[in-house]
C-alpha beads as a LAMMPS data file, in Angstrom:
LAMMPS data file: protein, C-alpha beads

343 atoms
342 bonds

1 atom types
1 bond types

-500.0 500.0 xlo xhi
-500.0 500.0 ylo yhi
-500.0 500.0 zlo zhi

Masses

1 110.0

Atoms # bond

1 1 1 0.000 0.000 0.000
2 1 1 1.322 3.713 -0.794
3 1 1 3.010 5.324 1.921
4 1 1 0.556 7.729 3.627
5 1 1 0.969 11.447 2.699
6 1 1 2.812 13.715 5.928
7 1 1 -0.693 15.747 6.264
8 1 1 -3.037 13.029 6.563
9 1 1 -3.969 11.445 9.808
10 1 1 -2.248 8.284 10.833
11 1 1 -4.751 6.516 11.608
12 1 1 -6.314 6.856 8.172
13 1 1 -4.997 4.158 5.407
14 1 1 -4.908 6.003 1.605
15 1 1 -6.808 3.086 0.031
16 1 1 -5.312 1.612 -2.924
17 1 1 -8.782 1.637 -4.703
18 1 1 -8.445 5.265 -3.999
19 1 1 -5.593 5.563 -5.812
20 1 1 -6.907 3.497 -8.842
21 1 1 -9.698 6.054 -8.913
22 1 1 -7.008 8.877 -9.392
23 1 1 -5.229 7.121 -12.115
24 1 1 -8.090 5.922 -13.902
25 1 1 -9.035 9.401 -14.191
26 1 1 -6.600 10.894 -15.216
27 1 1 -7.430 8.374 -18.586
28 1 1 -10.405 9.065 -18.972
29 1 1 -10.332 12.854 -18.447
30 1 1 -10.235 13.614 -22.117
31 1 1 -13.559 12.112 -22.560
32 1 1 -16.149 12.601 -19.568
33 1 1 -16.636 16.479 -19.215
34 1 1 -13.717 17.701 -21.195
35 1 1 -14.942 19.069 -24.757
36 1 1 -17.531 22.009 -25.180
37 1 1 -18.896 20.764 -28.850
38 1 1 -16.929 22.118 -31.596
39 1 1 -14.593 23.476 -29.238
40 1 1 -11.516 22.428 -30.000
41 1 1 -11.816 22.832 -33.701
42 1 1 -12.735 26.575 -33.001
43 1 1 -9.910 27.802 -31.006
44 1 1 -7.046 29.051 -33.066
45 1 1 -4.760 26.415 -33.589
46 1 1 -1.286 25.655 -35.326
47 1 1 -1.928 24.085 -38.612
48 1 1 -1.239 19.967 -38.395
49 1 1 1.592 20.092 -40.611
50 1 1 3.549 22.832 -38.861
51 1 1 2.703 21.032 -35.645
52 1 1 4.055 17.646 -36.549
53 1 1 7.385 19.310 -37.990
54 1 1 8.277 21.438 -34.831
55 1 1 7.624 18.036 -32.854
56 1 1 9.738 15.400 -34.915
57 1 1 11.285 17.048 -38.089
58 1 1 13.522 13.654 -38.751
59 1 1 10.718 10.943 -37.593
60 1 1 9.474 10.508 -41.227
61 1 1 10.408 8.152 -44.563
62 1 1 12.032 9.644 -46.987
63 1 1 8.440 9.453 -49.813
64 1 1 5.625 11.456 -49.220
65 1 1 2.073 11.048 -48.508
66 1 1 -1.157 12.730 -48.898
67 1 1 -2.525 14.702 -46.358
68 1 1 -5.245 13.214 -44.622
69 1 1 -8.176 15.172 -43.910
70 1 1 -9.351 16.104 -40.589
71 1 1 -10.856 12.719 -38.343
72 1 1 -13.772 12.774 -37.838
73 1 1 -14.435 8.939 -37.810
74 1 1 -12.490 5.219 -37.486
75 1 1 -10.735 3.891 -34.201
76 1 1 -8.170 1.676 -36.267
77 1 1 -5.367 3.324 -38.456
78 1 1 -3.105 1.680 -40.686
79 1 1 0.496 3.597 -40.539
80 1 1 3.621 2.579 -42.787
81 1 1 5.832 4.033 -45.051
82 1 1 4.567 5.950 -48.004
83 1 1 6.575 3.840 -50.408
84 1 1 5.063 0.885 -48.802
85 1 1 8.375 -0.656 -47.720
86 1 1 8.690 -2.132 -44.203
87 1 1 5.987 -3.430 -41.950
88 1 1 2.858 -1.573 -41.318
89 1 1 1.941 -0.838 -37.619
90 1 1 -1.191 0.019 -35.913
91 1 1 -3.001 2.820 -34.646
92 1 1 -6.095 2.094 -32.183
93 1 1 -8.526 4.365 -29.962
94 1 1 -9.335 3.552 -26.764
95 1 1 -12.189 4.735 -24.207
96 1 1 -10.782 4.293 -21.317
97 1 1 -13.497 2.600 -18.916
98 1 1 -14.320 -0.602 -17.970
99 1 1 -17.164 -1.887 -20.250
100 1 1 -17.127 -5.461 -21.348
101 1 1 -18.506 -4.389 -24.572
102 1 1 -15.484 -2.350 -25.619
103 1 1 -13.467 -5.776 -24.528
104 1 1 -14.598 -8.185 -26.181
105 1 1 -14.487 -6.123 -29.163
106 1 1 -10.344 -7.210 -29.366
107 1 1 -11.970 -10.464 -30.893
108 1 1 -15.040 -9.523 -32.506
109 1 1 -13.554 -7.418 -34.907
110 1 1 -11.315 -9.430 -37.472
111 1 1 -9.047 -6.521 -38.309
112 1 1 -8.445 -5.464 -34.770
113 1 1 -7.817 -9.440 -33.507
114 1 1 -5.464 -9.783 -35.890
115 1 1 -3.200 -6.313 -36.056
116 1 1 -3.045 -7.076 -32.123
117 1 1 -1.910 -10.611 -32.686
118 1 1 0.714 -9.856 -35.563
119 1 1 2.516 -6.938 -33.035
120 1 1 6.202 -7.099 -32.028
121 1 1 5.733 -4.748 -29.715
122 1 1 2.262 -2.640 -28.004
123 1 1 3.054 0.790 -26.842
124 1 1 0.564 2.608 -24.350
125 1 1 0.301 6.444 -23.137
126 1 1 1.457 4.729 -19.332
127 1 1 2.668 1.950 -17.996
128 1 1 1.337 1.119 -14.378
129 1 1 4.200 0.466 -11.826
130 1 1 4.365 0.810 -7.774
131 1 1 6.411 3.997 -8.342
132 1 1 3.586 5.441 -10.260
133 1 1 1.378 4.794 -7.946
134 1 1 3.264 6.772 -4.763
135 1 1 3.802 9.489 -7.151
136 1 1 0.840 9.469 -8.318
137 1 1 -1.205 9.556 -4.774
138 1 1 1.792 12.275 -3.620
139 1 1 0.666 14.540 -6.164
140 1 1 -3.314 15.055 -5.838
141 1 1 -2.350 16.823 -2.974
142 1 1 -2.449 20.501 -1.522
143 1 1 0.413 21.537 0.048
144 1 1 0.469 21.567 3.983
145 1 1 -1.848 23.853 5.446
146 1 1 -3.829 24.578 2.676
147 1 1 -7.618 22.919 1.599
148 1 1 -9.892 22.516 -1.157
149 1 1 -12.567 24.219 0.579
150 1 1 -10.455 27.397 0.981
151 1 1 -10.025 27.497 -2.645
152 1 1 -13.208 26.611 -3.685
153 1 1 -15.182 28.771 -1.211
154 1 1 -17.691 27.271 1.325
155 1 1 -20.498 26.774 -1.238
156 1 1 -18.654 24.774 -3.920
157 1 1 -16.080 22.900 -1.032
158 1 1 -19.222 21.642 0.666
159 1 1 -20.544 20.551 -2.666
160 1 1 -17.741 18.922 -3.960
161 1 1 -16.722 17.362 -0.740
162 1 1 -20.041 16.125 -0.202
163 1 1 -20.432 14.467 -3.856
164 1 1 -16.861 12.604 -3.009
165 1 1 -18.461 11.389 0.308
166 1 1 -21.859 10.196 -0.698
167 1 1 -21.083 8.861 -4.271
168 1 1 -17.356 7.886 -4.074
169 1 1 -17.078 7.286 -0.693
170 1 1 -13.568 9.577 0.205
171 1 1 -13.692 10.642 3.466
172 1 1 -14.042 14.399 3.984
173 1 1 -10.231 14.879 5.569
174 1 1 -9.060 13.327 2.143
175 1 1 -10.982 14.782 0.165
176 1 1 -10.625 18.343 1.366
177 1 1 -6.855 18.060 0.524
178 1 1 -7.501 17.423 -3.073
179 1 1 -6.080 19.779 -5.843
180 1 1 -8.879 20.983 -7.448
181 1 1 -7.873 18.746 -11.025
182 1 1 -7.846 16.043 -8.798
183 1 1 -11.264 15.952 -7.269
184 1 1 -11.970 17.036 -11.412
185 1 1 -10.857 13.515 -11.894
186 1 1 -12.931 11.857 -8.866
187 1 1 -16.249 13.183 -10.104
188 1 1 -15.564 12.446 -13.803
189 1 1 -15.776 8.577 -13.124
190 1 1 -18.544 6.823 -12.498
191 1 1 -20.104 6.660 -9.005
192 1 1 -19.021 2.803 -9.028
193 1 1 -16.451 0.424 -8.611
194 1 1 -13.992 0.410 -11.177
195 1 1 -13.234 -2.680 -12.901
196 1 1 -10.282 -3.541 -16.003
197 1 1 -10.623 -0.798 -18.794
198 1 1 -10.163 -1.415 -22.202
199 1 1 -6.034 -0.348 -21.791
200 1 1 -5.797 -2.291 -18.962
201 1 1 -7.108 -5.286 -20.927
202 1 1 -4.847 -4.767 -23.552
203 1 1 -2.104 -4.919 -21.583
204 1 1 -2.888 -7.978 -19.970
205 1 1 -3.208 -10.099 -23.245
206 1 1 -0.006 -8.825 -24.320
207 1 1 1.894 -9.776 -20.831
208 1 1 0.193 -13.306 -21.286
209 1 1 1.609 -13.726 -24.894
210 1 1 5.082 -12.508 -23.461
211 1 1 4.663 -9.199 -26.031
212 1 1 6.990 -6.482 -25.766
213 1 1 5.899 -2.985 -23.975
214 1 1 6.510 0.188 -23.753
215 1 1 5.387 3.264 -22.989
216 1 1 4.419 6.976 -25.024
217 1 1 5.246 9.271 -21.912
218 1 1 6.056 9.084 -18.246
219 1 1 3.483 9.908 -15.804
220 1 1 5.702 12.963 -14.515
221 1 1 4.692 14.536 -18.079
222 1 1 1.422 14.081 -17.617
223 1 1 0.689 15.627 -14.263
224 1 1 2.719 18.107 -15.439
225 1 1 -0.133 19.291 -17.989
226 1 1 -2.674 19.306 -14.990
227 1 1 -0.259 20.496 -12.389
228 1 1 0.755 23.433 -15.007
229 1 1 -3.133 24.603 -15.824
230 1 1 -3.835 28.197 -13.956
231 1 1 -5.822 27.374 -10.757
232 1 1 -9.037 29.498 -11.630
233 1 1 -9.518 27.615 -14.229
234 1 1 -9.310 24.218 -12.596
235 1 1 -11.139 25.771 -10.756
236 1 1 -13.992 26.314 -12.921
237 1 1 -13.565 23.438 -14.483
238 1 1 -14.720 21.877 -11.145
239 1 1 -17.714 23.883 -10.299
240 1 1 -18.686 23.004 -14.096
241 1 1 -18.345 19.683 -13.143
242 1 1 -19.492 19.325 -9.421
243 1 1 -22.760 21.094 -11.140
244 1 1 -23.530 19.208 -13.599
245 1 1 -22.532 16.024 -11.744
246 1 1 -25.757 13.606 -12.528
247 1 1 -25.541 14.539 -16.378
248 1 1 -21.838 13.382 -16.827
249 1 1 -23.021 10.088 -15.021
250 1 1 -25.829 9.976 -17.642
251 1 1 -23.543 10.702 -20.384
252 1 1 -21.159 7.575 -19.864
253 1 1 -23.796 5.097 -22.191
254 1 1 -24.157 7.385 -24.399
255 1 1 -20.065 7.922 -25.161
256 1 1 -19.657 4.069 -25.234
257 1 1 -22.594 4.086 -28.081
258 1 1 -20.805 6.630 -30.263
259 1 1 -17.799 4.600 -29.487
260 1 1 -18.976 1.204 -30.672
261 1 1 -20.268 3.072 -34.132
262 1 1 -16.184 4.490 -34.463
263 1 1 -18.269 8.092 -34.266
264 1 1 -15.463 10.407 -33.136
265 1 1 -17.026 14.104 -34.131
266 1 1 -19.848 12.278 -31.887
267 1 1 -18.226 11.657 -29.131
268 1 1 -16.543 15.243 -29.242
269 1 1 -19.798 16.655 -29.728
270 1 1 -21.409 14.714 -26.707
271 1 1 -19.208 16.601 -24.546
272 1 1 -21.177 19.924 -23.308
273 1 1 -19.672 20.997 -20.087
274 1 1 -21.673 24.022 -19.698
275 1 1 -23.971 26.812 -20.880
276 1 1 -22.203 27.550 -24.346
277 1 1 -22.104 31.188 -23.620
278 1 1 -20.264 30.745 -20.796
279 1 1 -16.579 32.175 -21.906
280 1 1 -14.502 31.493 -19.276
281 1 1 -15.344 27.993 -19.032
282 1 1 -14.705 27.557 -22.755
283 1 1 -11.124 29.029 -22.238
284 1 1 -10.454 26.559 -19.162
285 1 1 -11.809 23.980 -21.250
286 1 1 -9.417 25.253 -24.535
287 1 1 -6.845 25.220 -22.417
288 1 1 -7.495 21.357 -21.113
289 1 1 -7.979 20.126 -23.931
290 1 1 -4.538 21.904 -25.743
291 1 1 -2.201 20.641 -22.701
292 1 1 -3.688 17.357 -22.157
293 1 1 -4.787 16.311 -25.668
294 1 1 -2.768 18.342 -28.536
295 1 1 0.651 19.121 -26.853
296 1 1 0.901 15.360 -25.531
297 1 1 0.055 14.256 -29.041
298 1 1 3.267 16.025 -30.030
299 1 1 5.376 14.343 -27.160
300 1 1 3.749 10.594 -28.013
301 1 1 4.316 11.476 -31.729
302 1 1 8.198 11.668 -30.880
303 1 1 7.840 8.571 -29.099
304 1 1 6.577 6.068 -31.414
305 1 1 8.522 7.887 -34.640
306 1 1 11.778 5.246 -33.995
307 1 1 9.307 2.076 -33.546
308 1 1 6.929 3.212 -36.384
309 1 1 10.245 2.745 -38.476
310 1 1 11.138 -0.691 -37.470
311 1 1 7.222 -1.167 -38.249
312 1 1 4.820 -4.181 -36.668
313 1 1 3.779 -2.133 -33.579
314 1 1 0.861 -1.889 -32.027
315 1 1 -0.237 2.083 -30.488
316 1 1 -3.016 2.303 -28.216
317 1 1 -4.062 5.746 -27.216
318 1 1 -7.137 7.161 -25.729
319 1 1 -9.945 7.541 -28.843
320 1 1 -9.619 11.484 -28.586
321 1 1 -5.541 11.648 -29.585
322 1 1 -7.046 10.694 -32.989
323 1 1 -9.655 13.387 -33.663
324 1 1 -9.201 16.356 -35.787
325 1 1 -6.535 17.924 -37.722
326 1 1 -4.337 17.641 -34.888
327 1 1 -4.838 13.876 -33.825
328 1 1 -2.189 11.646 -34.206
329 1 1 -3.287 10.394 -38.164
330 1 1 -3.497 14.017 -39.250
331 1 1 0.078 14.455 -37.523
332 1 1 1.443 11.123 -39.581
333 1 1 0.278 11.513 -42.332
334 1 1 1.823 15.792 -42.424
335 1 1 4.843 13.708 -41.559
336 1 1 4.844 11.356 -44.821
337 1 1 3.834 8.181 -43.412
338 1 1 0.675 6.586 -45.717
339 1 1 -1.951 6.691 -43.155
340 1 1 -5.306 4.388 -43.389
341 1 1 -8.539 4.097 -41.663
342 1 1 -9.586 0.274 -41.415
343 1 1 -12.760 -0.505 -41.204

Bonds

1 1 1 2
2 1 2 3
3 1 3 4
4 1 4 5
5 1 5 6
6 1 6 7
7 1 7 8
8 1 8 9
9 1 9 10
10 1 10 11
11 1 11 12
12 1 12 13
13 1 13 14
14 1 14 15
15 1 15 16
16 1 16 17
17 1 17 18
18 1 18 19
19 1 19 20
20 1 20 21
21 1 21 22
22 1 22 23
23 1 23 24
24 1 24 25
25 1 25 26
26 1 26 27
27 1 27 28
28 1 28 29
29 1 29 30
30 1 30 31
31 1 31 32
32 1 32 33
33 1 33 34
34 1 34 35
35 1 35 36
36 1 36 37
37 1 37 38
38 1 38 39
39 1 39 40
40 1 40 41
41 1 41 42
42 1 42 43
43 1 43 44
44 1 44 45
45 1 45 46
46 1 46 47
47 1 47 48
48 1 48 49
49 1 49 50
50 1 50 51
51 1 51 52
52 1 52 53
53 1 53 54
54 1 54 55
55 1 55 56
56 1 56 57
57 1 57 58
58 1 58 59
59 1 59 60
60 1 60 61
61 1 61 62
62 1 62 63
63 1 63 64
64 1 64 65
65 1 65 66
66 1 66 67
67 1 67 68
68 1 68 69
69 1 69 70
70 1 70 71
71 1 71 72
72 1 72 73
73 1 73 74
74 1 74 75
75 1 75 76
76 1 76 77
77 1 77 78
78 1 78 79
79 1 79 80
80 1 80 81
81 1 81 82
82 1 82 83
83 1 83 84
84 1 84 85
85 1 85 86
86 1 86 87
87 1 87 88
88 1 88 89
89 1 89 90
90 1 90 91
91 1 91 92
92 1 92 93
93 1 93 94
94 1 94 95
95 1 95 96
96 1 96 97
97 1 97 98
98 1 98 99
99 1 99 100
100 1 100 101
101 1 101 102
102 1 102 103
103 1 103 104
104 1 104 105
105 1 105 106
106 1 106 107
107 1 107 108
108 1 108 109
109 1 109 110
110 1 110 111
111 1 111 112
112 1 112 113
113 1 113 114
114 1 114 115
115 1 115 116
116 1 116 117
117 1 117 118
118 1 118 119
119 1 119 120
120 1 120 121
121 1 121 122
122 1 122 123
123 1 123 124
124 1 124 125
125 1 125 126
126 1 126 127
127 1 127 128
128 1 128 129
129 1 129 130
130 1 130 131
131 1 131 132
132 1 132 133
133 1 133 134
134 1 134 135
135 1 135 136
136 1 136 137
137 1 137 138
138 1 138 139
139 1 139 140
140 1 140 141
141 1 141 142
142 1 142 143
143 1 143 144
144 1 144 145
145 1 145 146
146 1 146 147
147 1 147 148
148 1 148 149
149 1 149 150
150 1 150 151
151 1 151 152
152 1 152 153
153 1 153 154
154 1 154 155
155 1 155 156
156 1 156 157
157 1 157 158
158 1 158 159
159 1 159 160
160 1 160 161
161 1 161 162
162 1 162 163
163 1 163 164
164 1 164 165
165 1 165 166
166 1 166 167
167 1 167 168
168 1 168 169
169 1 169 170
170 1 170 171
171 1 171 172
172 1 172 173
173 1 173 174
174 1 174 175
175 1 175 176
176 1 176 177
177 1 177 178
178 1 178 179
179 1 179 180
180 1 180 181
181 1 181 182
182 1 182 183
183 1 183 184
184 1 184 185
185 1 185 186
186 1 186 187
187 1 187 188
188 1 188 189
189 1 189 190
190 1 190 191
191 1 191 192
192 1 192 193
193 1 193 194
194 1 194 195
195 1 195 196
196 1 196 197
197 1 197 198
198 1 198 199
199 1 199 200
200 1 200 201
201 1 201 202
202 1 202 203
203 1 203 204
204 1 204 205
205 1 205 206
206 1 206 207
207 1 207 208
208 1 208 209
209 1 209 210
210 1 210 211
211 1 211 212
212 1 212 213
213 1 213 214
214 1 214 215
215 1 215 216
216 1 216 217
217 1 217 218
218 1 218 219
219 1 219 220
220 1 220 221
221 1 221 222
222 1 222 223
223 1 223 224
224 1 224 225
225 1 225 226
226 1 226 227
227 1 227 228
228 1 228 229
229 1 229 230
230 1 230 231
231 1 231 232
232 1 232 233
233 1 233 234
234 1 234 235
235 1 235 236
236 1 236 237
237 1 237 238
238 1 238 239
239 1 239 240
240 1 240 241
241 1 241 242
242 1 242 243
243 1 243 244
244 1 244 245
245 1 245 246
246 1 246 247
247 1 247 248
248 1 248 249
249 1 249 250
250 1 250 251
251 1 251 252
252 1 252 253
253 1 253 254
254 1 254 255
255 1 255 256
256 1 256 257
257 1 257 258
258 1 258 259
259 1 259 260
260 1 260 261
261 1 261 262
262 1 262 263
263 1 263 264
264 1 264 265
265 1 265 266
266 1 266 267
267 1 267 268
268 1 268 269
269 1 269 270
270 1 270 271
271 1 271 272
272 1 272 273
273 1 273 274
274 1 274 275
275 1 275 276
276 1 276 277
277 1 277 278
278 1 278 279
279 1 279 280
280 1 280 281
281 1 281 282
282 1 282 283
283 1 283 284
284 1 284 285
285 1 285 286
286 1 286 287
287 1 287 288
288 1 288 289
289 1 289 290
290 1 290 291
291 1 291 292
292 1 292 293
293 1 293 294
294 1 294 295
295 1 295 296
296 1 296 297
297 1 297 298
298 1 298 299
299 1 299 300
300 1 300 301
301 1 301 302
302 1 302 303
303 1 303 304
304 1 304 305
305 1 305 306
306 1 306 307
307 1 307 308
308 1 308 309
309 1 309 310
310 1 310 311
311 1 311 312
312 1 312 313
313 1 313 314
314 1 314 315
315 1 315 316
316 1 316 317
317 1 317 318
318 1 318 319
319 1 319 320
320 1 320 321
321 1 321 322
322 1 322 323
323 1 323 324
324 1 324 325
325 1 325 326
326 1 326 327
327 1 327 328
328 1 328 329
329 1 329 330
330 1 330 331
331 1 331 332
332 1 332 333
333 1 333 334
334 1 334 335
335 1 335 336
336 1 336 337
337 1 337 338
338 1 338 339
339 1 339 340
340 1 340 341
341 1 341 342
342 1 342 343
């Protein structure tokens, strides 16, 4: 079990579960509560090509390729070289959350079965490890002496608090020494037990068949894109949240519907944090959605540019990195690999 943090009370045991939560939020953030529709498209953005240059100039073969236009739908991507030499590799979107229906999927669908089957090699965004997990825990915290509540103000703190309580089950003392992006993660899960996601699942099948893994990024990068976004607007990002708390829990079968049909300008769409008007929420949310989503797509880009060479891999990335102009086959494809939905 994780060490306990210096301002918590001895006699109170950070539950593992509790830190599964955390994690398993921090997945699935891109999806539940993230996107005002359209949003993302609308900001003002660096144009794919540019993008995908400034992040890995010397990551592509030599031919190029068409551009591809922006995504809009397909969870499985065909990458290889333009001049079709070398092994292709695979592309797949993820929703991270743990519904059988998005499991059993890895054998339904012939295509998918068999690009997972013929990898040398499955890279994820994170691999889980012990050290993680300590780090992990270490970081939802505020600082000694300071409180959610006391950010918040009394009306939201009691509100938020009290949702952790009654539907998640944190204690109050925990969960008033929550960042505010981490109780954003809390009440962006389901009010359930969490069982094995979709990654997670993955993962597994390739440690039984003794498959090579490896991972896009380190978990230090990616607290670093919550750690790094200005507090008012986690901030409002919470209240959007802790407000509108029973309609993100009604949401969830809807975004695993829209997954199942490959419908990603659906699932984008779904996502209405707020009264559209509301301008500082869509800037919190712009900003979210450009550290967490577009700049990481950079970084994972980087990553997977050496394997992607060497070719028979297998990428698995939340379902959002491969939206848009700026999702990761947009990116490959401004890069010169050949780039193909499968369907």
């Amino acid at each position: 079990m994780p060490a306990l943090p210096a301002c918590l009370p001895p006699s109170f045991a950070f539950p593992r579960q509790l830190a599964g939560r955390l994690r398993a939020g921090l997945r699935r953030l891109a999806w539940l509560g993230l996107l005002a529709g359209g949003l993302a498209q609308a900001q003002a953005v660096q144009p794919a090509g540019e993008a995908a240059s400034a992040a890995t100039a010397a990551s592509a073969p030599a031919a190029a390729a068409p551009r591809l236009a922006p995504v809009e739908r397909g969870l499985l991507w065909r990458v290889q070289a333009a001049d079709g030499q070398g092994a292709p590799s695979f592309l797949y979107g993820t929703l991270h959350i743990d519904d059988r229906r998005l499991i059993e999927r890895l054998d339904q669908v012939a295509p998918l079965r068999e690009a997972l089957a013929g990898a040398r090699l499955l890279m994820l965004e994170l691999l889980p490890s012990a050290d993680d997990a300590r780090a992990f825990q270490q970081a939802t915290q505020l600082p000694e002496g300071e409180s959610l509540q006391a950010l918040t103000g009394p009306a939201l703190g009691q509100t938020v608090i009290g949702l952790l309580r009654d539907r998640y089950g944190i204690p109050p003392e925990v969960a008033g020494r929550f960042k505010p992006w981490a109780a954003y993660l809390f009440l962006n899960q389901p009010a359930r037990a969490i069982g094995e996601i979709l990654d997670r699942a993955i993962l597994n099948r390739a440690l039984r068949e003794r498959r090579p893994v490896a991972a896009l990024e380190t978990l230090a990068q990616q607290l670093d894109a919550l750690d790094g976004l200005p507090l008012p607007q986690q901030l409002k990002l919470l209240e959007s949240v802790a407000l509108r708390h029973d309609r993100t829990q009604a949401a969830i079968e809807g975004l695993i519907q829209l997954y199942l049909d490959e419908d990603l300008n659906g699932l984008a769409d779904l996502q209405q944090p707020g009264p559209r008007d509301d301008a500082v929420l869509a800037a919190a949310h712009a900003a979210l959605v450009e550290r967490l989503v577009h700049q990481r797509n950079l970084g994972m880009l980087r990553t997977m540019a050496p394997e992607l060479k060497a070719g028979g891999v297998f990428v698995a990335v939340g379902a959002l990195h491969l939206w848009g102009d700026r999702g990761l086959p947009a990116l490959l494809a401004a890069e010169g690999w050949s780039v193909q939905r499968v369907r």
